[in-house]
N, C-alpha and C positions, 0 to 999 in steps of 0.2 A: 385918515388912518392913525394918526400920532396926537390924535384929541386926547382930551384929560381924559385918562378913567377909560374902561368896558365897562360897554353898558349893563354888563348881569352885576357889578357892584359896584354902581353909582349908588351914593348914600342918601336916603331920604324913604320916603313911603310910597313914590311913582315906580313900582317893577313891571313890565309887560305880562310876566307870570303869576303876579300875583292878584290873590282874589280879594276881594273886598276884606274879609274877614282880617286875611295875610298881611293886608296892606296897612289896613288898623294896628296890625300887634308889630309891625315895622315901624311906625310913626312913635307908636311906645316907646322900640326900642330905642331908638333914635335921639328921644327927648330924655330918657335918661342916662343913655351913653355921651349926651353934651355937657348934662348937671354932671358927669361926675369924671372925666374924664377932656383928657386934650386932643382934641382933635387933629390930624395929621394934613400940613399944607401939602405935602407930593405923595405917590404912594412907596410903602414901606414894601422892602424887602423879606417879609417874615421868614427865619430861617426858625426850622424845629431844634428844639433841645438834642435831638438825637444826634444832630448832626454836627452843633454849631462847636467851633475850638473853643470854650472856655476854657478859662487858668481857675483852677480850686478856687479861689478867691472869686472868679466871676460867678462861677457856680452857687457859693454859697449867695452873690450876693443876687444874682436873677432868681435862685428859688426862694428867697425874702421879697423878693417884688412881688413875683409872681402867687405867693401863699396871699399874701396881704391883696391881693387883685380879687382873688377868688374869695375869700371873706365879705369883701365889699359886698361883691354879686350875691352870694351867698345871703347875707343879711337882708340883700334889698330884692329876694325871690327873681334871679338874673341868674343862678346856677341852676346845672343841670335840667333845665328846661322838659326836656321829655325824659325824666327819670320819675318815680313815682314819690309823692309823696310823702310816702312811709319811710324813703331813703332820703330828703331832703331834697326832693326836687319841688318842680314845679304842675306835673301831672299833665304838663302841655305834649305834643306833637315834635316829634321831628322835623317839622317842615319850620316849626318855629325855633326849633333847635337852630337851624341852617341859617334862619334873616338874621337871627342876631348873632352869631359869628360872622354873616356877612357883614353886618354894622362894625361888628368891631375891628374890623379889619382897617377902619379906617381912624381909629384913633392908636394916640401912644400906650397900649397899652401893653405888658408882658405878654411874647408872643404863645408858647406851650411846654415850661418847663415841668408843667405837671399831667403832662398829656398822658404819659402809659396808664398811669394810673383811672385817668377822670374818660378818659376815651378807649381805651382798650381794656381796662382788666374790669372797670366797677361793674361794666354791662354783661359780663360775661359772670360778677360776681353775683349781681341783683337776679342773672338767669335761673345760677345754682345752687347760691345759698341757701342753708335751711331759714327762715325766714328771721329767727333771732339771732340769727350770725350778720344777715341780710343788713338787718335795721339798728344793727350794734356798728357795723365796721361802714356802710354808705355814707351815711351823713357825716363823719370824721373828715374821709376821702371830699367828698365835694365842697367840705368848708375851706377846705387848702391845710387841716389840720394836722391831718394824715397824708404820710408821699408813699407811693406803692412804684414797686419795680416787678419785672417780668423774670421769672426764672426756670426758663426753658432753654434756652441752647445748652449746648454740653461740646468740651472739647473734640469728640468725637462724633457728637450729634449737634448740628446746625439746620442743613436744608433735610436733612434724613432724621427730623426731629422723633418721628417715632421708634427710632434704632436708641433713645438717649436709657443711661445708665443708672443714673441716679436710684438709691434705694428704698422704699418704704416697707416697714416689718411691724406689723401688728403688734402689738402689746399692750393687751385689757384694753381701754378705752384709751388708748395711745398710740401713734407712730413713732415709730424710731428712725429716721432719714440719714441718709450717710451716701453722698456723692460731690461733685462740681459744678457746677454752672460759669459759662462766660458769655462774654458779652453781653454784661447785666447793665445795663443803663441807669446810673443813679445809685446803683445799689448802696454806694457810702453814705448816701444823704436818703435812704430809703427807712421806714416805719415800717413796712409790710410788705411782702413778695406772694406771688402768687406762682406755686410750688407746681410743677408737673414730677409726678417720677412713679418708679414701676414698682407695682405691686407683687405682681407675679411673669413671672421669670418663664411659667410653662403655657403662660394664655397667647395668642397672639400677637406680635407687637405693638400695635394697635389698639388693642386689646387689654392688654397687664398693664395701662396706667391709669390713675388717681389724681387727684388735682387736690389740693392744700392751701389755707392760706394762714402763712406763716409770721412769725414777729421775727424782723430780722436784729432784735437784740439779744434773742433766744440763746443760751448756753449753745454752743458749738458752730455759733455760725461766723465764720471769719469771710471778712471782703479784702480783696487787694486789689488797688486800680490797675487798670493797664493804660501804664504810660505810655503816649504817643509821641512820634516826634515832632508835634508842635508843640509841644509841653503839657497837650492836653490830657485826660484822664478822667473822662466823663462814664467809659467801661470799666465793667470788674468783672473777674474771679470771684466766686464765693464759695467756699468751702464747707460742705458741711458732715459736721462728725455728732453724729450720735445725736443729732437736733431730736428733738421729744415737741411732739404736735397733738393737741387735746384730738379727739375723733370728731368733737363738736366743728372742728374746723376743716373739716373736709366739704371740697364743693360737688357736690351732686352724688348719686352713686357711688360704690367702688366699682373700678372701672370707669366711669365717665372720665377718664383725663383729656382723652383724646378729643369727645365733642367739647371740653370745656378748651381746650386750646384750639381750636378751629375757632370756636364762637370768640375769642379774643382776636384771631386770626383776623375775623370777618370783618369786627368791628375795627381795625387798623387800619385794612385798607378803606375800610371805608373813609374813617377820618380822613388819610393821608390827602384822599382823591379832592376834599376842600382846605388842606393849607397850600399853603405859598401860591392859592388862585389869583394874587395881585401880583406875581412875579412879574408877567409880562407889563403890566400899568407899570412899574419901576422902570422893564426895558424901556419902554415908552417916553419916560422921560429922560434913562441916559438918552438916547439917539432924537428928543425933538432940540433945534436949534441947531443939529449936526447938518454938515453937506455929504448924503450918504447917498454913495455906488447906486447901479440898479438892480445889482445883486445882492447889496445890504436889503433895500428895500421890499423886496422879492424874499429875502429871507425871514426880514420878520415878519412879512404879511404870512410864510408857512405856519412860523409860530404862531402866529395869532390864530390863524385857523385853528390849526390844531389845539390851541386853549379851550377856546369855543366849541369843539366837539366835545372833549372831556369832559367840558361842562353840563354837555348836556345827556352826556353820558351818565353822568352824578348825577342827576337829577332825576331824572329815568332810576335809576336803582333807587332813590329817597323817596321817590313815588311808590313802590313796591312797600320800601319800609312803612312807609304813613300808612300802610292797608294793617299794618301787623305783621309782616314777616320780616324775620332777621335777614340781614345780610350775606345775599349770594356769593353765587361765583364769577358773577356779574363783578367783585369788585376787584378780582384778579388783573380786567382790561383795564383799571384804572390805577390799580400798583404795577406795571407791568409801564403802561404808556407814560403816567404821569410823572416819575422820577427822572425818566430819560428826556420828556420834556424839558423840564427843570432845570435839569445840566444845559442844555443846549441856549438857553434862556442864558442862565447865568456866564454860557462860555461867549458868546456873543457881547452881552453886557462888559464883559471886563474887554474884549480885543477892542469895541468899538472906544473906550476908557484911554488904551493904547500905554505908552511907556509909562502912563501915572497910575495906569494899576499895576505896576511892579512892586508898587511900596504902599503895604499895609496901612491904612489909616483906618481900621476898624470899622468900615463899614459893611456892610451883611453880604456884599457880593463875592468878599473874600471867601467868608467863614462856608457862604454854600457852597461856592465850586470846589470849595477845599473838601467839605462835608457831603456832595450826592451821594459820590461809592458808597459812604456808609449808609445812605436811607436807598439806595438802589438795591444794596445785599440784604437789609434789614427787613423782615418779616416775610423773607421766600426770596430768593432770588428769581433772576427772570427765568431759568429752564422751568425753575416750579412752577412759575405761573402760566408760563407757556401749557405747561403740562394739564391743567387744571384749565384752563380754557377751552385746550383739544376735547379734554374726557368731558367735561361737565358743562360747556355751553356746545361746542361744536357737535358733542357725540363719536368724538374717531373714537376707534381703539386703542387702549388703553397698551402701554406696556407692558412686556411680560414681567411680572412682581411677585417672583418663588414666595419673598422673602412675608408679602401679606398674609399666607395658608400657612407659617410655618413659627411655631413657640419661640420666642424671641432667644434662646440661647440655640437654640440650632440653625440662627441666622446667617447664610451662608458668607464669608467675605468676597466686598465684590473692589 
């Protein structure tokens, strides 16, 4: 049970899943994540960006690691894998997407300081953009050139994202934006955001928004971090007064805000559902050599089960994508299950550690357990997801929601 490694990411070109084909462009990947990278003697804890306590100073220096990782790849046709090659990708598959983040999981490499942008907004960008905003603003983003941040929540608007405030007002071939956003991820070290806010005031709430992608050096856009008390400050505030947005830079429709922030939506949890998949190989190696209970042992064989499902949960949905369909609501069960795994993973890992994880030595088991709440609450808490699993895989009935039939200023308070 406490061998090296699970076996869905043991490194090399032998996967029980994999098809000849797969196994080929594994062995690829393999031979040149050796030439270019260090390979990792135990497995690593990858903790996300989103979560982990950086100090300013780590920040600025992980997203220099991590810019400089994605160039590499970049250069050497290793990015963006199933992105097209009109955006700088590679014109491959999803499925080949998945071997080589499985490979790299296994070297030292920058875990995903640049993930909102490379994982969650470009795919939602490549969906909607008009095709020369498309193949102007992709290829920037997947070189590590360009950092993009998400700017959707709103002080008052988080899990009830469609109640948010933010304003956009037409003017000649212009918008003129004027609201808040928080809990912006990166936004200080951010190049671009990808703007949600309401068009119109009288359409449905749902309904009355836009989707924008914005230069966050633009006249009136102010960031301020929100410091935590680890000293971290990895969220902001962004304020914006009177920001001015070409029309050119509008993603899809007016009106589309709402599918284009689902389709971000989608592709997040999808991402989430394959990081920190090596978490349990870490527990694995705190607890081999230990003299562990029978209810240690009984415990991490739950967890490990339940890795193993997830997993193949994810794969089950990655198979649906490799047909050509985007990402369901299928990947709700996996932001939903997977986060709370992950805690449990990591709260194990530090008890079993015992009085020596009282004191910080910077390793990553810290920074997660300190960090799940926020990738737990981050992109839908769990009643959302709950919610969205009842209505859209299960079929219940849905809750009563005045507020869906009804123009977003006659929104009832509830």
């Amino acid at each position: 049970m406490l061998s090296r490694g699970c076996w869905w990411l043991s490194s090399g070109p032998v996967q029980p899943h994999d098809s000849p084909a797969e196994a080929a462009f594994r062995a690829e990947a393999a031979a040149w994540l050796d030439a270019n990278a260090t390979r990792l003697t135990d497995p690593a804890v990858v903790v996300s960006s989103i979560v982990a306590e950086w100090t300013p100073d780590e920040e600025a220096e992980q997203l220099e690691i991590a810019r400089k990782w994605q160039r590499t790849k970049f250069d050497a046709g290793w990015a963006g894998i199933h992105w097209s090659a009109d955006h700088g990708g590679r014109s491959g598959t999803p499925i080949e997407a998945l071997i080589f983040r499985q490979e790299e999981l296994h070297y030292d490499v920058p875990a995903d300081a640049l993930v909102v942008g490379l994982d969650w907004l470009g795919p939602a960008v490549a969906d909607f953009a008009a095709p020369q905003l498309a193949t102007e603003a992709l290829p920037a983003l997947l070189s590590g050139d360009s950092v993009w941040c998400q700017l959707f929540s709103e002080p008052a608007a988080g899990s009830d994202l469609a109640g948010l405030e933010t304003r956009a007002a037409a003017d000649g071939d212009e918008w003129v934006i004027n609201g808040q956003k928080t809990w912006t991820t990166l936004a200080h070290l951010a190049d671009r955001g990808l703007l949600i806010a309401r068009h119109d005031s009288e359409a449905t709430k749902h309904r009355g928004l836009t989707a924008f992608l914005v230069d966050m050096d633009s006249p009136g856009v102010t960031v301020n971090p929100v410091r935590q008390m680890t000293g971290a400050a990895n969220f902001n505030e962004v304020f914006l007064d009177d920001v001015r947005i070409p029309d050119s830079r509008r993603l899809g429709e007016i009106g589309d805000g709402w599918r284009v922030a689902l389709t971000a939506f989608a592709h997040e949890r999808f991402s989430d559902s394959f990081s920190n998949t090596d978490a349990i190989d870490a527990l694995a190696g705190v607890l081999r050599g230990r003299e562990l209970t029978a209810s240690q042992r009984d415990r991490f064989a739950a967890l490990y089960a339940r890795s193993q499902a997830l997993r193949y949960t994810g794969l089950r949905l990655l198979t649906d994508i490799s047909k050509g369909n985007e990402p369901g609501a299928e990947g709700s069960v996996l932001k939903l299950a997977g986060p709370q795994l992950l805690s449990e993973i990591f709260e194990m890992g530090l008890e079993i550690q015992g009085p020596a994880a009282a004191v910080d030595t910077g390793d990553d088991w810290h920074a997660g357990f300190l960090g799940i709440p926020g990738l737990i609450v981050g992109g839908g808490t769990p009643p959302i997801q709950r919610n969205i699993i009842g209505e859209r895989i299960l079929g219940l009935p849905p809750d009563v929601r005045v507020d869906k039939g009804l123009p977003h200023r006659q929104v009832p308070n509830r």
